[in-house]
Backbone as numpy.savetxt, mean C-alpha at the origin, in Angstrom:
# Nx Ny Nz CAx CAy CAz Cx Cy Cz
15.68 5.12 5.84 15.14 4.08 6.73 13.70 4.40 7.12
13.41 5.81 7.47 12.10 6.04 7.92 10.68 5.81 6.58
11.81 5.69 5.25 10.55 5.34 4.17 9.74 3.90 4.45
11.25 3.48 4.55 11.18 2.12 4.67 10.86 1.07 6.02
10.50 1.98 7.35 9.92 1.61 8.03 7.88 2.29 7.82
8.27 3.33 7.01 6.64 3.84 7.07 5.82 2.41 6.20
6.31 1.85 4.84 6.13 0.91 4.25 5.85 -0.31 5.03
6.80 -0.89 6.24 6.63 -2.14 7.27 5.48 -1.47 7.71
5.13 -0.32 8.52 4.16 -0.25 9.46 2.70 -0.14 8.54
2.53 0.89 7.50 1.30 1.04 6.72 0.49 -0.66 6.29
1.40 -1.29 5.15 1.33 -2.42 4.88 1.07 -3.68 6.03
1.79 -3.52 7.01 1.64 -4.45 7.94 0.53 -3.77 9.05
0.00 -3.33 8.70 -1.04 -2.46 9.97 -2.05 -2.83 8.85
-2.34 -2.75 8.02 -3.78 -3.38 6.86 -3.68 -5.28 7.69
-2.63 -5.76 7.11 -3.01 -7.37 7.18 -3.34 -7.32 8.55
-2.77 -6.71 10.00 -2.93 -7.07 11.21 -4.47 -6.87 11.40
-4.99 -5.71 10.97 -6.54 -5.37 11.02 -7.40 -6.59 10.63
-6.90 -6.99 9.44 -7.46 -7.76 8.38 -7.70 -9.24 9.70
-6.17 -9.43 10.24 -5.99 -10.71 10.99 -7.13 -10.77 12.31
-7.22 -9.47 12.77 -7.78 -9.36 13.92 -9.69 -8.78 13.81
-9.80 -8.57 12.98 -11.65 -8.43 12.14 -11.76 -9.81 12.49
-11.03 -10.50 11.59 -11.16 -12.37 11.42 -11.43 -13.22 12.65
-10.32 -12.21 13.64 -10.37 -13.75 15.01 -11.02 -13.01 16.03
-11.63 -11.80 15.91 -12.33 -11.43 16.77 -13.80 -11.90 16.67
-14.13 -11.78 15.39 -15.48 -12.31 15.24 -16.07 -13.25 15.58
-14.83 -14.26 15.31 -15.25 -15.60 15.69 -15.44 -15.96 17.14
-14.57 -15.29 17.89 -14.56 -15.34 19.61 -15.76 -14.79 19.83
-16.36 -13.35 19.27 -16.98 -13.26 19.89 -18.74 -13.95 19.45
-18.59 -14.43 18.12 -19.83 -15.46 17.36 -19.52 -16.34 18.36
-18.73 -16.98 19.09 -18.50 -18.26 19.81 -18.47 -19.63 18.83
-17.54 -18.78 17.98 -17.05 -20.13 16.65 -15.18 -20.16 16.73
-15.09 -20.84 18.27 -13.77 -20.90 18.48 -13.11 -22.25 17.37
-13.91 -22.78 16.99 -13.83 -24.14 16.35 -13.03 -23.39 15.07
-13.39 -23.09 14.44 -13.13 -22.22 13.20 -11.56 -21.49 13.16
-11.47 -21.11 14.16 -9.91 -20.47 14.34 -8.95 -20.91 13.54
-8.86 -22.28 14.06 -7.57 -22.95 12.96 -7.48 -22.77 11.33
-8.44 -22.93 10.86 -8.31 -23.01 9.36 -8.33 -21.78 9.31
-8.48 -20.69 10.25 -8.09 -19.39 9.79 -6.82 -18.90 10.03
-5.97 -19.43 10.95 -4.91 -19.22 11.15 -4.05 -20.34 10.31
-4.28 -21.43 9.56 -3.57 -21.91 8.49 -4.03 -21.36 7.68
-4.82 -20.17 6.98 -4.91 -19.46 5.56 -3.74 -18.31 5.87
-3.84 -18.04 7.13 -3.29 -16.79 7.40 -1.46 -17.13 7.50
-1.25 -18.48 7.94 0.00 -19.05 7.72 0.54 -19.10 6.54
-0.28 -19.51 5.52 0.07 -19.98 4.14 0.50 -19.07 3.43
-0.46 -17.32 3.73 -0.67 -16.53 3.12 0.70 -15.70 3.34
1.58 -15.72 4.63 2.51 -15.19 4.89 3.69 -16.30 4.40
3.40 -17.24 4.56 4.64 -18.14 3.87 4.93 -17.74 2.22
3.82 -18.10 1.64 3.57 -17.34 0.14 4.61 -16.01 0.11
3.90 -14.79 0.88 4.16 -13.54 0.23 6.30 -13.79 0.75
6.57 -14.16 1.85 7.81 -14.53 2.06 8.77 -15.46 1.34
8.16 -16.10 0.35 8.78 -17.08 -0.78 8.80 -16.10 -1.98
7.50 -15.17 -2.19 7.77 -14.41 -3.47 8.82 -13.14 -3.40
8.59 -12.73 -2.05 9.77 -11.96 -2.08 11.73 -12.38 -1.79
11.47 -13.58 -0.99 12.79 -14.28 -1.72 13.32 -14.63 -2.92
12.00 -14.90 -3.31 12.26 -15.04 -4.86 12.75 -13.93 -5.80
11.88 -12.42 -5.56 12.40 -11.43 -6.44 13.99 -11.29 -5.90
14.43 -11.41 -4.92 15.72 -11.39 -4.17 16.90 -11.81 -4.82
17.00 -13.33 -5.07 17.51 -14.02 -5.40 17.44 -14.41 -6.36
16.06 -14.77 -7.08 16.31 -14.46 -8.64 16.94 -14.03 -9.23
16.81 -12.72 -8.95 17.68 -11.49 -9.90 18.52 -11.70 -10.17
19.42 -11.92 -8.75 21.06 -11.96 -9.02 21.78 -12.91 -9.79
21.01 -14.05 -10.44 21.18 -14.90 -11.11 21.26 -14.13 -12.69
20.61 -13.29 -12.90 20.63 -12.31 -14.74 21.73 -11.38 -14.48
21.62 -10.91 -16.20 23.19 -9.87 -15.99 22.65 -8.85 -15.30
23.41 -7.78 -15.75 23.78 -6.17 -15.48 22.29 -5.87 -16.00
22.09 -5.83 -17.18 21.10 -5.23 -18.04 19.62 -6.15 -17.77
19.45 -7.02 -17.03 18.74 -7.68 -17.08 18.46 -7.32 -15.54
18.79 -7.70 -15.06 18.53 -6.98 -13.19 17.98 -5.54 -13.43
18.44 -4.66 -13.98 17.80 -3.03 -14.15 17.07 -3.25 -14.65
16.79 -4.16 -16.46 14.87 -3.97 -16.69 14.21 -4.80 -16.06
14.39 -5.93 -15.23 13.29 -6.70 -14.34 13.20 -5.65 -12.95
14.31 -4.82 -12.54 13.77 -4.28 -11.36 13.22 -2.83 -11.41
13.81 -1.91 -12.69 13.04 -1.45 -13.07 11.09 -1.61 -13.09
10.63 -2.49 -13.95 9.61 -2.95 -14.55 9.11 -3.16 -13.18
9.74 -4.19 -12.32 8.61 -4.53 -11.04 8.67 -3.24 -9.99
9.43 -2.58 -9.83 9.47 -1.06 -9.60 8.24 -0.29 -10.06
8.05 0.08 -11.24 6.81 0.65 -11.32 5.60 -0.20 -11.11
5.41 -1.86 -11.63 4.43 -2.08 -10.94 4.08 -2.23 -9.81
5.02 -2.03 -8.77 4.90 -1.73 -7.20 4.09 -0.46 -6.83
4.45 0.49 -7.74 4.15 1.58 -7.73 2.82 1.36 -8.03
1.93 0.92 -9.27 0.67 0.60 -9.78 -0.25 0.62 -8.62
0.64 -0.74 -8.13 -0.49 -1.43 -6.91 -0.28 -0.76 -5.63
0.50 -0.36 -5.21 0.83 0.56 -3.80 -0.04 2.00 -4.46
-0.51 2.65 -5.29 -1.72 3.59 -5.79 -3.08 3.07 -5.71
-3.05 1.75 -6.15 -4.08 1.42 -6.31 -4.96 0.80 -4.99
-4.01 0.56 -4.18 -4.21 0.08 -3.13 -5.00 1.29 -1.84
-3.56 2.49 -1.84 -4.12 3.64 -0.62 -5.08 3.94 -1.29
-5.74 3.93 -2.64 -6.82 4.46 -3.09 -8.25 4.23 -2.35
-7.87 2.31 -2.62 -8.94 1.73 -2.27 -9.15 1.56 -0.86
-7.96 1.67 -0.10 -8.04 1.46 1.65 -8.80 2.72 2.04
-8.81 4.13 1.44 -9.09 5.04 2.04 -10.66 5.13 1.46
-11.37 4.51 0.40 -12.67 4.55 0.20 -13.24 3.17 0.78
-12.49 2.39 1.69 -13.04 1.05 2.14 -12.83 0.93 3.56
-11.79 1.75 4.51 -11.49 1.85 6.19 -12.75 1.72 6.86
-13.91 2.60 6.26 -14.62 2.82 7.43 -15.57 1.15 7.09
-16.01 0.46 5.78 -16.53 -0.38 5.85 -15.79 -2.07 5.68
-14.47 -1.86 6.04 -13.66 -2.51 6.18 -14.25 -4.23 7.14
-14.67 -3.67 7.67 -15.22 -4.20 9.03 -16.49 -5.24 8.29
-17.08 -4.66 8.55 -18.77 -5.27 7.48 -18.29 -6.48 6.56
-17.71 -5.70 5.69 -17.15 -6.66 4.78 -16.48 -7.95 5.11
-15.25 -7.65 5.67 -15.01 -8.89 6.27 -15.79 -9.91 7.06
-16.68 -9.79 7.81 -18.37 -10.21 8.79 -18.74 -10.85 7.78
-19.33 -9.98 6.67 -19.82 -10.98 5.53 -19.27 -12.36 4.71
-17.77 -11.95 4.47 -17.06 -12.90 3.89 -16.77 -14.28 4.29
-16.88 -14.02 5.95 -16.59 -14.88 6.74 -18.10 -15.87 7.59
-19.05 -15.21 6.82 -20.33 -15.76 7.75 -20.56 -16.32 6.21
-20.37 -16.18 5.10 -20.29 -17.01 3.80 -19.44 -18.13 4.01
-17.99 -18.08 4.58 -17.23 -19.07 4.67 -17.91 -20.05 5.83
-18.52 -19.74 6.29 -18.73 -20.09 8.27 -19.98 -21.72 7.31
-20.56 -20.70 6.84 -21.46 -22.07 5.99 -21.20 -22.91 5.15
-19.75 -22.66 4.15 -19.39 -23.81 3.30 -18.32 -25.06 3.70
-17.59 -24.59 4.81 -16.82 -25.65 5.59 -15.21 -25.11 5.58
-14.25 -26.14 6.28 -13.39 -25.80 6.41 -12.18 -24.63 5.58
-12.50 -25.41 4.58 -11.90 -25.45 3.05 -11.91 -23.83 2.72
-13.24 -22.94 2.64 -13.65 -22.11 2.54 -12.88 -20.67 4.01
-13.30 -21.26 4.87 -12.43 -20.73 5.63 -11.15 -20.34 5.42
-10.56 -21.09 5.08 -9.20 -21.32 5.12 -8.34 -20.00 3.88
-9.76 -20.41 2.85 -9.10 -19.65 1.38 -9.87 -18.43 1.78
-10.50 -17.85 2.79 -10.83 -16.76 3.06 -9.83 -15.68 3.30
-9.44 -16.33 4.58 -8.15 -15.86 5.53 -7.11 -15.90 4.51
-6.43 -16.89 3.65 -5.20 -16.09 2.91 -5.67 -15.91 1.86
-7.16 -15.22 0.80 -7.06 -14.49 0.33 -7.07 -13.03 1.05
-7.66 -12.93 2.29 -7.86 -11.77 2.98 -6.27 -10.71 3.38
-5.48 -11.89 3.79 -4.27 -11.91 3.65 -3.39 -11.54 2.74
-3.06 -12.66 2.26 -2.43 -12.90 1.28 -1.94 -12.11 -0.10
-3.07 -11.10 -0.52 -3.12 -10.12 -1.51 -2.41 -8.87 -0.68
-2.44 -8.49 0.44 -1.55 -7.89 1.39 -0.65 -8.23 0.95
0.54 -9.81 1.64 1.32 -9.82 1.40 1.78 -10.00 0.61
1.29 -9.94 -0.98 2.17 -10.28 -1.68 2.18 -8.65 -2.38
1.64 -7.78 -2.09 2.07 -6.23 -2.61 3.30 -6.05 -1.62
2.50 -6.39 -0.15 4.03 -5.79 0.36 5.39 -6.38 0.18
5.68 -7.87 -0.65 6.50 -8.36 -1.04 7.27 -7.81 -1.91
6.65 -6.95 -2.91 6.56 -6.34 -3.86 7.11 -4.84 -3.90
6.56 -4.71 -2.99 6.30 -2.93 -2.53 7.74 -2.92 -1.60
8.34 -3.64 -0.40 9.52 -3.63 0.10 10.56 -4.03 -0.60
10.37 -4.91 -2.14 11.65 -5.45 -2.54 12.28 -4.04 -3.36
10.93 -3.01 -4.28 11.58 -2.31 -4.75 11.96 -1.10 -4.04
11.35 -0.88 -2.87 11.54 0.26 -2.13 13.03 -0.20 -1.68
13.24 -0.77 -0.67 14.70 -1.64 -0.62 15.64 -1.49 -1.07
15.81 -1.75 -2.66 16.25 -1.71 -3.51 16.77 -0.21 -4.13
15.84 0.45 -4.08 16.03 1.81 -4.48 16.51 2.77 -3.20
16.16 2.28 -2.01 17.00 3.29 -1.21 18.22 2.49 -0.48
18.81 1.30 -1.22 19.72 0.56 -0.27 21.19 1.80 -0.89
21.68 1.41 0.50 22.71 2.35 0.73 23.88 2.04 1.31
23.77 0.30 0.98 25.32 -0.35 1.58 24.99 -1.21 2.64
23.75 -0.68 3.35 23.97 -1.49 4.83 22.42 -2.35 4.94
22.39 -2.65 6.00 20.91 -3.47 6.48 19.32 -2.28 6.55
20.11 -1.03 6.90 19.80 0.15 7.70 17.82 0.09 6.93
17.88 0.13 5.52 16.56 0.25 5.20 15.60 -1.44 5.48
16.22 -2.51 5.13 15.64 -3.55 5.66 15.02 -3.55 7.24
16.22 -2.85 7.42 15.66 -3.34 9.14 14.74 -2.25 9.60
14.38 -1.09 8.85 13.10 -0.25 8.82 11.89 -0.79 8.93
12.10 -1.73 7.12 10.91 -2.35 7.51 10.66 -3.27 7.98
11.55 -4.12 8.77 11.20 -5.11 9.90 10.51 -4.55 11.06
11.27 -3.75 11.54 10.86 -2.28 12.48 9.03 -2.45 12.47
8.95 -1.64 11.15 8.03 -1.14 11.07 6.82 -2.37 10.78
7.10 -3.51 10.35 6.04 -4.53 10.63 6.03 -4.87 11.77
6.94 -5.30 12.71 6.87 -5.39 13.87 5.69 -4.14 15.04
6.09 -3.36 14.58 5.64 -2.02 15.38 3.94 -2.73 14.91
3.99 -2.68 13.58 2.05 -2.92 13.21 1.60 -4.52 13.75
2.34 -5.63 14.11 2.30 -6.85 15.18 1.49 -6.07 16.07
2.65 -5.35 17.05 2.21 -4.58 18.22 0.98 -3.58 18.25
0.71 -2.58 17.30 -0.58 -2.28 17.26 -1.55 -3.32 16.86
-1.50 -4.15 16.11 -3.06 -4.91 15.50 -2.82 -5.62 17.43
-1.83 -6.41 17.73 -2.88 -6.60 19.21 -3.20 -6.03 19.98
-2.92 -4.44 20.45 -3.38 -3.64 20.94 -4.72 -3.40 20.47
-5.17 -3.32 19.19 -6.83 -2.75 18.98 -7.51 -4.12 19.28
-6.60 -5.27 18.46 -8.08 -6.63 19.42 -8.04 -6.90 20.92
-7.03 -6.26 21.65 -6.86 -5.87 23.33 -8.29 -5.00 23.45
-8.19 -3.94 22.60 -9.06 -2.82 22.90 -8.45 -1.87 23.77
-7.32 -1.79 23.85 -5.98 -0.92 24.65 -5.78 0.22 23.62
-6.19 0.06 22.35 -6.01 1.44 21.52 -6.86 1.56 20.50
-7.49 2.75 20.55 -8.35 3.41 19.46 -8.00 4.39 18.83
-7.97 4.35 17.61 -7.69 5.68 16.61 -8.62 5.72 15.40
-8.85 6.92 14.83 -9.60 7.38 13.51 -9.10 6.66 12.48
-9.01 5.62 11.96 -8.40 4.36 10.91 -8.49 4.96 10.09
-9.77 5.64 9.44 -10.00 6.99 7.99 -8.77 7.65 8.02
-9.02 8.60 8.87 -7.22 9.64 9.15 -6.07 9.09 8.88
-5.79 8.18 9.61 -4.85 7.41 9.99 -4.00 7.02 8.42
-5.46 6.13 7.56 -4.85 5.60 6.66 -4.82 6.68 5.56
-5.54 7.91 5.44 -5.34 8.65 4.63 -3.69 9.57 4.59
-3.59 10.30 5.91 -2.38 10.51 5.85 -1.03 9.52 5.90
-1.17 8.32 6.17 -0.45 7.39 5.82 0.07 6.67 4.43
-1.11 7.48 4.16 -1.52 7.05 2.53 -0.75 8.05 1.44
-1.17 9.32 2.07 -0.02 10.26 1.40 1.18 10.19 1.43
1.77 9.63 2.71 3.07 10.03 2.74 4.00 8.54 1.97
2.60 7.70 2.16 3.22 6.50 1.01 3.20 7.33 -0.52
2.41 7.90 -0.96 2.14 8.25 -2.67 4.17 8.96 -2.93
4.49 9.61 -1.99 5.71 10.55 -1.49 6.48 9.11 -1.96
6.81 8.30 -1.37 7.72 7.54 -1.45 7.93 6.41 -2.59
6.35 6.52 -3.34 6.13 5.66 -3.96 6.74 6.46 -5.57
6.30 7.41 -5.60 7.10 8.84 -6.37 8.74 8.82 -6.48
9.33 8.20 -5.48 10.37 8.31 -5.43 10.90 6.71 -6.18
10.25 5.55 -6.18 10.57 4.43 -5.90 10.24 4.13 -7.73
8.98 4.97 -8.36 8.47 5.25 -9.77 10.45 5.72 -10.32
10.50 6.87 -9.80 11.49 7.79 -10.41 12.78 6.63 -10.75
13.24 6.08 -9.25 14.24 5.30 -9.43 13.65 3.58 -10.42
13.16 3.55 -10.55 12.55 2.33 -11.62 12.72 2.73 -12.87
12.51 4.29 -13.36 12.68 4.88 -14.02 14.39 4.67 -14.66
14.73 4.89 -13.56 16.50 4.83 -13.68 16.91 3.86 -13.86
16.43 2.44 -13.67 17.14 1.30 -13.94 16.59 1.29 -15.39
15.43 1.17 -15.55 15.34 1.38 -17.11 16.13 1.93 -18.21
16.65 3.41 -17.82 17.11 3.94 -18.63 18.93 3.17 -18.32
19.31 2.50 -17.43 20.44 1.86 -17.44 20.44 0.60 -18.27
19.66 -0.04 -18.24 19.45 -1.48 -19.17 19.09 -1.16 -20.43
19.14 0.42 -20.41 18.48 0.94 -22.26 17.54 0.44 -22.72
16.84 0.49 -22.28 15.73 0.64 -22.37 14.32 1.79 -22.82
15.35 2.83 -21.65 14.79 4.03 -22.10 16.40 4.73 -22.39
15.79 5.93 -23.07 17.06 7.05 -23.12 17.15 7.62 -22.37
17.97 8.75 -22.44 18.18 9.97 -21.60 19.13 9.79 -20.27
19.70 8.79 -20.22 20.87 8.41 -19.27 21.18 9.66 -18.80
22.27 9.98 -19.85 23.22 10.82 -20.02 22.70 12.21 -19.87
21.18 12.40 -19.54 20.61 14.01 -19.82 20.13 14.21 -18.48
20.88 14.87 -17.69 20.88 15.18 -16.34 20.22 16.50 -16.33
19.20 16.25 -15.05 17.58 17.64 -14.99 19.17 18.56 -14.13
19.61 18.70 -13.05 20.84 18.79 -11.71 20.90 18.10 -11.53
22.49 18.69 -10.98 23.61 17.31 -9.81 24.28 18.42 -8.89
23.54 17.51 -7.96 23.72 18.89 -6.69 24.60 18.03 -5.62
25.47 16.90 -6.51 26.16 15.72 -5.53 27.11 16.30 -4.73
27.85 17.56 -5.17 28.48 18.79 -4.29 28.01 18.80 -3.53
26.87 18.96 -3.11 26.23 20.25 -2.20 25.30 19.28 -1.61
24.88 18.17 -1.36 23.90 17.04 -0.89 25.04 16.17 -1.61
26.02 15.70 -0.56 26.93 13.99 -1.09 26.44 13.11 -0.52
25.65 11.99 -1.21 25.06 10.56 -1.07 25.33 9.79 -0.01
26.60 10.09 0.55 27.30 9.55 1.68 27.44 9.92 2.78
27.37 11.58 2.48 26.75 12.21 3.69 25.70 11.69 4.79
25.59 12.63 6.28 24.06 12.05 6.98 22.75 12.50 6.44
23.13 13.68 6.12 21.59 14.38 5.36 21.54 13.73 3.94
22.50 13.09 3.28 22.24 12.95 1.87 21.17 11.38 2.32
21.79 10.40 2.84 21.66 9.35 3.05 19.95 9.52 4.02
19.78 10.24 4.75 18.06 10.81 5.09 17.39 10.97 3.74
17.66 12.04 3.24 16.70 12.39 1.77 16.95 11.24 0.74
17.49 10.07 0.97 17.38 8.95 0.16 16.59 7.60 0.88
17.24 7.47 2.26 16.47 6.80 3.25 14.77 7.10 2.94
14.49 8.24 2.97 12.81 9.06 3.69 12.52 9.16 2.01
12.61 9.53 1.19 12.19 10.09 -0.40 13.19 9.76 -1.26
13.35 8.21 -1.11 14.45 8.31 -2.32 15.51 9.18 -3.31
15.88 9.99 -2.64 16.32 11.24 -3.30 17.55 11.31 -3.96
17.74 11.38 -5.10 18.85 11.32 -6.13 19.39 12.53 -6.45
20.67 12.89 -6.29 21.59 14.03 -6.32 21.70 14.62 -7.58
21.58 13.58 -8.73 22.01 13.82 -10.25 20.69 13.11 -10.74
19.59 13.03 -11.00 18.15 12.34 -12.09 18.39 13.21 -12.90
18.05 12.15 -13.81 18.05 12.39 -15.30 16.92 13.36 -15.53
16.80 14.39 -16.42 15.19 14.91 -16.90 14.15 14.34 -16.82
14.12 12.51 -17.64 12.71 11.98 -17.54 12.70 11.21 -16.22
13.23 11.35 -15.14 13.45 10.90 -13.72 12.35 11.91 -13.03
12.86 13.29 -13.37 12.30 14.23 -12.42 10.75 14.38 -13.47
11.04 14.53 -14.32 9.44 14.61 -15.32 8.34 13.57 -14.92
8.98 12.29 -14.75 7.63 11.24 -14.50 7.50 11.57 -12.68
8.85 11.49 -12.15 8.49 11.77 -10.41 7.15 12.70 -10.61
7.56 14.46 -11.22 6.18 15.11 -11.01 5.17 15.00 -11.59
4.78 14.12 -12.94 3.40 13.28 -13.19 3.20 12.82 -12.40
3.66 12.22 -11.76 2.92 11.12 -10.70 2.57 11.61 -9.58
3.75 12.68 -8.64 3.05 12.78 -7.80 2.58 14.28 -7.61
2.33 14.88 -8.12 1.43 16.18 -8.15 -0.02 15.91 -7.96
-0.16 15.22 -9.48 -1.85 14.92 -9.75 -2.41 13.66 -8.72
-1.36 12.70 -8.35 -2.04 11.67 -7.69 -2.53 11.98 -6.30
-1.07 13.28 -5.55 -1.11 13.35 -4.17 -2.38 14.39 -4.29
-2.58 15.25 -5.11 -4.02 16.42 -5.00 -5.37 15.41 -4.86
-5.15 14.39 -5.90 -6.64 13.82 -5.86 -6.98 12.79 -4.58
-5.80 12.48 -4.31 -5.28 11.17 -2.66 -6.19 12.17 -1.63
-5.59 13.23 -1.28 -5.93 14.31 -0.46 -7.69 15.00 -0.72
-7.84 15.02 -1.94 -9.47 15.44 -1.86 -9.98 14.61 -1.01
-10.70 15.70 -0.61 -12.54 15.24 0.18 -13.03 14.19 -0.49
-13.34 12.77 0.31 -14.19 12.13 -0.19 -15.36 11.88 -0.25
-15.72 12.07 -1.45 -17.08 12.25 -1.80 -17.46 13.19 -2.56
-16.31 14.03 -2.61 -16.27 15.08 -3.48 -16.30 15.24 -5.20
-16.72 16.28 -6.22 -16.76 16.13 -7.52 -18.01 16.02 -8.05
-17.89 16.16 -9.06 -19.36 16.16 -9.97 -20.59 15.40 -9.87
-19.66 14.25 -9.67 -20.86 12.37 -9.63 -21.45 12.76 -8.22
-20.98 13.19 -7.19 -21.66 13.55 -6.06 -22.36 14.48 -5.95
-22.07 16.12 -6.38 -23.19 16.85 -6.75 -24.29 16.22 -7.49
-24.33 15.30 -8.66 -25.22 15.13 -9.64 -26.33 14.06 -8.62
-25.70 13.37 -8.00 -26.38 12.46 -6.85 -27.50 13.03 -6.09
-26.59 14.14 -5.52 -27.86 14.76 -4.72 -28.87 15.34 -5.15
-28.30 16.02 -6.55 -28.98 16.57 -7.15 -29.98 16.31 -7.44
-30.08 14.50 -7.96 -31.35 13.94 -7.90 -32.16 13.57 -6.86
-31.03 13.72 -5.96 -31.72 12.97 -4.23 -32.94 13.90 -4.09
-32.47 15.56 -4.44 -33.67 16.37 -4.30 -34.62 16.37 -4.76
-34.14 16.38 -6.53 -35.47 16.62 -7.39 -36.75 15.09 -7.05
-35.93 14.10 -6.73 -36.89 12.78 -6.00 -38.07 13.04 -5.16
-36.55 13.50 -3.98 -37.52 14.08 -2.63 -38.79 15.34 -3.29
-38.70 16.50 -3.92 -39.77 16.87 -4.63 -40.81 17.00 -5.01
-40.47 15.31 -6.17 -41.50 14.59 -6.51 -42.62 13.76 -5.71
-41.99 13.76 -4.74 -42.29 12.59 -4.10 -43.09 13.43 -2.90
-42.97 14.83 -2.49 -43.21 15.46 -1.87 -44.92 16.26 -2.81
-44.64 16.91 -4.05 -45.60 16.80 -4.57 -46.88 16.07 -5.04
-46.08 14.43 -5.39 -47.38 14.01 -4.73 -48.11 13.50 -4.07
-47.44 13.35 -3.06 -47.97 13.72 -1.72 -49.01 14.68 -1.37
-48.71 15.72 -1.97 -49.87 17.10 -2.02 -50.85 16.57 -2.29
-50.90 16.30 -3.67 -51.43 16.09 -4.91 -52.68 15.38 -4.31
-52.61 14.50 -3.44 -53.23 12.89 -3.14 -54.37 13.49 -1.48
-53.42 14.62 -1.18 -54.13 15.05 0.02 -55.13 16.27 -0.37
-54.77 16.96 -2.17 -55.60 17.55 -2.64 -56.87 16.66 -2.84
């Protein structure tokens, strides 16, 4: 449950930011006029991502056996894609998060309603439809009989409701960089887990092999049904018996992704080589300078 509330709160703490950049600006530009068509993009944009994830829902259950494991498989890892691709980009974009949106919206502010409108649920909208995405397979992979992981991430969007109006209150401030970086890790953790089990429906719809080629089964000693088993599946998807290429792609993925998630940003070669020139510039530019006062 706690994966699956970290997923409601991370995901739903981006769009609330996103919601509240938008309607703060305008209050305080004194373009109260404007509001509406931002709050019908922002309507649309949540109606949308709430139809596509009914849809992966209910769809499914309409295909067989083998057909439910490679469609949930398949959208399983691309959840995974975009939930990478995403903390990537939130954690090189938090601090200018802000700006950006100002701009987008003082572009919309001049072309008319219309523009507005497709601002706010694209601003939106690409939110919700990962997290549509991102909760159906997480869900899915740690459901365990009951409501228990759904209602995590209700939980946990709810909880990010309650913070995004607290920061446009101005009742709470935090380091958003930090915030979303270690938030960000402990998503790559779960997203590792959510890869692995996508993995597994695959190899059930045969798709892939290796069913039958078990890395351990420690279902003795950690039982699924258990309270601790049902935590390490709740929090890290955690499977008692994975197959070899279960545990093989889990640690491709998250070894190399969580080391490079976690580097210093700004860090690496392209940034040494940067400065590098920043100097030899400054230098030049310093020489002739001399040169001119020679």
């Amino acid at each position: 449950m706690f994966g699956n509330y970290l997923i409601g709160l991370r995901e739903g703490l981006e769009a609330s930011l996103v919601v509240c950049i938008l309607i703060a600006y305008l209050v305080k530009t004194d373009r109260r006029d404007a509001l509406k068509p931002i709050w019908i993009g922002i309507g649309v944009a949540v109606g949308l991502a709430l139809a596509f994830g009914a849809g992966l829902e209910f769809g499914s259950q309409e295909l067989t056996f083998e057909a439910q494991e490679l469609l949930g498989g398949s959208l399983s890892i691309l959840a995974v894609v975009l939930v990478t691709w995403m903390v990537f980009w939130m954690r090189r974009t938090a601090r200018h998060l802000k700006a950006e949106l100002h701009g987008r919206l003082d572009a919309a502010l001049q072309m008319g309603t219309g523009a507005l409108v497709a601002t706010a649920f694209l601003a939106v909208g690409r939110e919700g439809l990962e997290t549509a995405l991102f909760v159906w397979a997480s869900v899915r992979a740690s459901s365990d009989g009951t409501y228990a992981p759904l209602a995590g991430v209700v939980l946990g969007l709810l909880t990010a409701v309650f913070l995004g109006w607290l920061f446009y209150r101005g009742a709470l401030r935090i380091n958003l960089a930090k915030f979303f970086t270690w938030t960000g890790g402990m998503l790559v953790v779960v997203a590792a887990g959510v890869l692995a089990y996508g993995v597994h429906d695959l190899q059930e719809a045969r798709f892939l092999s290796g069913l039958a080629n078990k890395a351990f089964d420690v279902s003795a000693t950690i039982p699924p049904d258990s309270w601790y088993g049902t935590l390490l599946k709740g929090v890290f998807n955690f499977q008692p018996d994975p197959t070899v290429v279960q545990v093989t792609v889990w640690a491709l993925y998250l070894i190399p992704t969580l080391a490079i998630f976690l580097a210093p940003v700004g860090s690496g070669p392209s940034r040494r080589v940067e400065k590098q020139k920043a100097t030899e510039t400054d230098e030049k530019a310093e020489a002739n300078r001399a040169e001119a006062a020679g």
